[in-house]
N, C-alpha and C positions, 0 to 999 in steps of 0.2 A: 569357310574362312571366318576368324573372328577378328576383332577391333581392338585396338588397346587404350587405355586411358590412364595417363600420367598426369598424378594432380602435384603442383606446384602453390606455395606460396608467394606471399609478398617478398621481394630481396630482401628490400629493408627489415625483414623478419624473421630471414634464414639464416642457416647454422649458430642459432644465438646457443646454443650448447657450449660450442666452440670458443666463445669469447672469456676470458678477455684477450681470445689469438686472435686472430682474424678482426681488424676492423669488416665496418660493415662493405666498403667498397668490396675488400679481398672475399666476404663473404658471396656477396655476391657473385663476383667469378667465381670460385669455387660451386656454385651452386649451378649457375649455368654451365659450366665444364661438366661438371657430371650427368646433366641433364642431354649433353649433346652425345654421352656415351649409352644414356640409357636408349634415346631417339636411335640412334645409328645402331644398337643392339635389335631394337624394332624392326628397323624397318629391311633389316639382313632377316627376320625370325621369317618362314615359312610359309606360317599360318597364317600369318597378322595381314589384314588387307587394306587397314587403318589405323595409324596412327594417331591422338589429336591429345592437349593437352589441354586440362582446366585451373585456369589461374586468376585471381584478381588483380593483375601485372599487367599493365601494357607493354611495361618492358621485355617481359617474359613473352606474351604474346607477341611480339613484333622478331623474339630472337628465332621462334620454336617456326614461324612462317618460314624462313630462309633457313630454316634445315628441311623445308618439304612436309611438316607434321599439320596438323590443324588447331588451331587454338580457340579456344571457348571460352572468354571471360565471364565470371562468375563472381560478383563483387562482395558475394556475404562470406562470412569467416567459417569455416567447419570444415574436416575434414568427410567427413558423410553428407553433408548436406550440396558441398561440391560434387563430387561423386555421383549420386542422384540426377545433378543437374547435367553435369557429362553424359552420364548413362543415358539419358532419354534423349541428349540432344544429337546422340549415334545412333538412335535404336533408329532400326529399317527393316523391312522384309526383307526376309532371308537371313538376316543376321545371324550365326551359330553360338557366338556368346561377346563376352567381354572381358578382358584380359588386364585390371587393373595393378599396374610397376607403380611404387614411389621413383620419383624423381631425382634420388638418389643412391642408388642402387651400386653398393661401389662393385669393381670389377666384372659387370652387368656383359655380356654377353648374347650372340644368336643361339 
């Protein structure tokens, strides 16, 4: 069985591509909306035996607990340097790998 790890930003940070659509509130939900489709893609997938995600979000962390996932705050900025810190804070015995999704994965599936 392998583990997954979905890294998330700050809201206040996310889909700034997007703008000038999306105020940042809408961004936000859009950003958690996707993120509960990537979760529930997870946690239907087979393989996966863990889910957990790493974010410097309380907010993010407090949503991703009440879908069932694990949350790992991570408060420096990087996308690699979160990662890293995800990855070791799953690594266990036995582990068979790690299965890193962004958090916005549109039409994201088992």
């Amino acid at each position: 069985m392998i583990d997954a790890l979905v890294p998330v930003k700050q809201l206040s940070a996310a889909k700034s591509r997007l703008l000038p659509g999306p105020d940042r509130a809408g961004a936000g939900h859009l950003t958690l909306a996707m993120l509960d489709d990537v979760l529930a893609a997870l946690s239907g997938a087979e393989q996966v035996a863990h889910v957990a995600v790493v974010t410097p979000d309380e907010a993010v962390a407090r949503h991703v607990a009440t879908a069932g996932a694990r949350a790992i705050l991570w408060p420096r900025p990087g996308l690699n340097p979160s990662l890293d810190h995800g990855a070791a804070a799953l690594a266990r015995p036995g582990q068979e790998g790690l299965l890193v999704v962004l958090g916005d994965v549109a039409g994201v599936q088992s």
